[in-house]
C-alpha positions in Angstrom: 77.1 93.9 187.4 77.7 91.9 190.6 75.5 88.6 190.5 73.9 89.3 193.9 72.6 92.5 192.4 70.9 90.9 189.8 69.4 87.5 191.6 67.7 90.5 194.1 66.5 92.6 191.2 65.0 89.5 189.1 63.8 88.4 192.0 65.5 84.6 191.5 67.8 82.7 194.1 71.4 83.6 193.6 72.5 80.1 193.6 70.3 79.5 190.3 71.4 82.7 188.8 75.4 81.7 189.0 74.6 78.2 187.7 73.4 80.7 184.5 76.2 82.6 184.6 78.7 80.0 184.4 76.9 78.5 181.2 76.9 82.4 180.1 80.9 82.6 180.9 81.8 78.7 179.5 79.8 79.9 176.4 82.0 83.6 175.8 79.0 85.9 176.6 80.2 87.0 179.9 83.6 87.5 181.3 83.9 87.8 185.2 85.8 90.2 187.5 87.1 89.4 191.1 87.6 91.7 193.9 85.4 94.6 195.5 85.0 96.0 192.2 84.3 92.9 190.2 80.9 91.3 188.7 79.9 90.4 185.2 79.9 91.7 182.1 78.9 90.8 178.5 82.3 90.0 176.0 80.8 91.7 173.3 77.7 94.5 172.9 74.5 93.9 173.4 73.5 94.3 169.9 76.1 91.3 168.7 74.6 88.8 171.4 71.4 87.4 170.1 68.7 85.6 172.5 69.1 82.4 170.9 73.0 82.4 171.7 71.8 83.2 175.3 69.2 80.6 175.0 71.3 77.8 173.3 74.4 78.3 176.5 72.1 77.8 178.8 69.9 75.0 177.3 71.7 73.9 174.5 69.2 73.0 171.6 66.3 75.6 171.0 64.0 72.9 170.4 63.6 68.7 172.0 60.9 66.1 171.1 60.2 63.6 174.3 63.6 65.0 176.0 65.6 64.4 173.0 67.7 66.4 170.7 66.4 66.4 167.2 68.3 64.4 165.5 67.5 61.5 167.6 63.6 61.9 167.8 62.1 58.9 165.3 59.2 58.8 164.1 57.6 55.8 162.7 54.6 54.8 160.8 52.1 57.4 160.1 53.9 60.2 162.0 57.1 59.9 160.6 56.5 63.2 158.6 56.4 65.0 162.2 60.0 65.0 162.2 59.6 67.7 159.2 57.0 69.7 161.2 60.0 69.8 164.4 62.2 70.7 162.2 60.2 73.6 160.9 58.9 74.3 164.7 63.0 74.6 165.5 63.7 76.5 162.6 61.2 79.1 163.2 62.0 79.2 166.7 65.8 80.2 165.5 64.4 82.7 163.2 63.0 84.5 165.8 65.2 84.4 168.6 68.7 84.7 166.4 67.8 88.1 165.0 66.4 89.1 168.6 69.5 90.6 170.2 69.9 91.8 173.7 70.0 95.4 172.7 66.3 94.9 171.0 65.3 93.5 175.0 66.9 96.4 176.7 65.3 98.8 174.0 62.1 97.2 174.6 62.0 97.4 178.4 63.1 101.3 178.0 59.9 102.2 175.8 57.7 100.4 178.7 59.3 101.4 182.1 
């Protein structure tokens, strides 16, 4: 798919949507083609790329407390169980979107359209 075709059926500004695709291609999701007949397309099927491996390309971690990663989110004090409940919050959050492939999306949007 050309990335011009996209950005006008998403309805998003093209320069956004190549910032995307480059995470998408420095991440192995996507592979590019030059020339008249190039575009984008996805290194492997839809049903082996999960959302969170989109998500995670483009965004890195799934889950930040205060703008920060994680692991380097402290807590003191009274809240220092919170760390546990972002660590749940993150793992849930991967539960979810790693078994959600790309398939299930396109599947999803062809029993709606």
């Amino acid at each position: 798919m050309k990335a011009g075709s996209l950005a006008e059926s998403q309805h998003i500004p093209l320069s956004f949507l190549q910032g995307i695709l480059l995470d998408l291609r420095r991440a192995g999701l996507l592979h590019s083609h030059r020339g008249t007949e190039g575009g984008y397309a996805l290194t492997r099927p839809a049903g082996e790329i999960s959302v969170g491996d989109v998500l995670r390309a483009v965004g890195g971690a799934l889950t930040s407390v205060r703008g920060l990663p994680l692991d380097r989110a402290g807590y003191h004090g009274v809240a220092t169980g919170l760390h546990d409940v972002w660590l749940a919050v993150d793992g849930a959050i991967a539960q979810v979107v790693d078994r959600t492939t790309l398939a299930d999306l396109l599947a999803d949007h062809a029993t709606t359209s």
